[in-house]
ROMI-19510 format. One line per 3 residues: their letters; for each residue x negated, y, z negated of N, C-alpha, C. Coordinates in steps of 0.02 Angstrom, whole numbers, plus 50000, padded with zeros to 5 digits. Layout:
a) X,Y,Z,X,Y,Z,X,Y,Z | ...
//
This chain:
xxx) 49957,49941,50000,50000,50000,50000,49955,50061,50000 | 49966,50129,50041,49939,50183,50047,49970,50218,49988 | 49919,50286,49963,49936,50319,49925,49990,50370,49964
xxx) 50030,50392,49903,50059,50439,49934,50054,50512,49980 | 50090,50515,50032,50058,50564,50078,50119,50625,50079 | 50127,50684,50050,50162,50724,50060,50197,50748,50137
xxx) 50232,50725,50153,50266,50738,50215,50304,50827,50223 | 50308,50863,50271,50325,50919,50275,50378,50926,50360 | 50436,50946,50315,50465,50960,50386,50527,51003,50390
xxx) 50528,51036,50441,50603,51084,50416,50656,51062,50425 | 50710,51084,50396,50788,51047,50376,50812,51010,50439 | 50786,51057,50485,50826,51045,50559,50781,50943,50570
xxx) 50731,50958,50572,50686,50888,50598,50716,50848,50565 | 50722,50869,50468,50721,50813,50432,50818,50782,50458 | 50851,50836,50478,50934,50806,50498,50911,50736,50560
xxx) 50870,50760,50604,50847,50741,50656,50805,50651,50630 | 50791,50667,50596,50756,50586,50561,50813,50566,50532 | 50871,50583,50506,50932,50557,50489,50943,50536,50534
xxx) 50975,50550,50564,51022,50546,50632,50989,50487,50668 | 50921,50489,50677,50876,50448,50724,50909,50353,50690 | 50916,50352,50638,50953,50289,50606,51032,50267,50640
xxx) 51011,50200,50661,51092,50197,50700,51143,50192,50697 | 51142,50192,50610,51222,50219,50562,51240,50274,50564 | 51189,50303,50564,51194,50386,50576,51191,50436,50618
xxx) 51175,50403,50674,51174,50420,50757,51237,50477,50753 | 51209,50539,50800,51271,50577,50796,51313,50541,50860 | 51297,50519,50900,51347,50473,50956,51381,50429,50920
xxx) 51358,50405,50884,51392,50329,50842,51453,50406,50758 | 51414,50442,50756,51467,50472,50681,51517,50534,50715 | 51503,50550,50775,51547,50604,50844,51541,50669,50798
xxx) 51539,50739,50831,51525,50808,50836,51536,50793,50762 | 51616,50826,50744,51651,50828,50675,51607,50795,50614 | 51607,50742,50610,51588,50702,50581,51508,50720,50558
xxx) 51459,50739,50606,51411,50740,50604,51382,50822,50580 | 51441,50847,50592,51422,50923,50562,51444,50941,50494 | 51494,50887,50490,51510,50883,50415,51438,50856,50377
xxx) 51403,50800,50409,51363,50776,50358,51291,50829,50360 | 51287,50858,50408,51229,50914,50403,51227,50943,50347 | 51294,50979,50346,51313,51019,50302,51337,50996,50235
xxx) 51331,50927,50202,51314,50918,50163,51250,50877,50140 | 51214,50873,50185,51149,50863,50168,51091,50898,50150 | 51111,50973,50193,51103,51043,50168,51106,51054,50118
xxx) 51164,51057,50086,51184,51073,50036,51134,51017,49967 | 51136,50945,49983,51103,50932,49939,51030,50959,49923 | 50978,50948,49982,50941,50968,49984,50915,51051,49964
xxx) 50948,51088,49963,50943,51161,49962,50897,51160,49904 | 50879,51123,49839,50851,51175,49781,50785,51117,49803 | 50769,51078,49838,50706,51074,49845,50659,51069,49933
xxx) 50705,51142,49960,50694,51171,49999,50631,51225,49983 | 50569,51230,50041,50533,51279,50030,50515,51309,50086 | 50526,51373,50112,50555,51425,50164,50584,51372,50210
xxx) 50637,51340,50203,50680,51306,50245,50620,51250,50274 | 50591,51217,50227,50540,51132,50241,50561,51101,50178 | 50560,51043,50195,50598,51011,50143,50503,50951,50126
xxx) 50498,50942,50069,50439,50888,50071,50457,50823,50036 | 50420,50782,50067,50426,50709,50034,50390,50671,50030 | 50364,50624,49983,50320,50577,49982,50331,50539,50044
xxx) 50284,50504,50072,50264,50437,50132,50237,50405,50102 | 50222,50347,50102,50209,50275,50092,50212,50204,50150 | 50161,50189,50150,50166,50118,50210,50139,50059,50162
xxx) 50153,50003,50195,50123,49946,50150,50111,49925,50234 | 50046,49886,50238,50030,49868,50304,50008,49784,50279 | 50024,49733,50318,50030,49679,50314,50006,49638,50372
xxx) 49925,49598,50348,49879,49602,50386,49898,49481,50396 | 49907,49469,50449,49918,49401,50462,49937,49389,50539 | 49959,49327,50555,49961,49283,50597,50058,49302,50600
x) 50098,49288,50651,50165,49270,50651,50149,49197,50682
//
């Protein structure tokens, strides 16, 4: 396992790494739906917002073998 790596990205990207998941696909959750969850993801995120970048730990575990 890697140490932790502070990740940096603004609100807009980090919606954009949501979305990129295929539960959360804005095609798969449609306009409505998907502007609703912006806007409360926004909202959660807001108090550990810094000038509109949100940060987060990264972590990989890399797994070295044969399949």
């Amino acid at each position: 396992e890697t140490g932790a790596h502070m990740a940096c990205q603004s609100l807009e990207r980090y919606l954009d790494l949501l979305h990129s998941r295929s539960s959360l696909s804005r095609a798969r959750l449609g306009v409505a739906a998907s502007r609703a969850f912006d806007a409360e993801v926004a909202q959660l995120v807001a108090g550990h917002l810094d000038a509109r970048e949100i940060r987060y730990p990264v972590t990989a575990v890399l797994t070295w073998g044969r399949v």
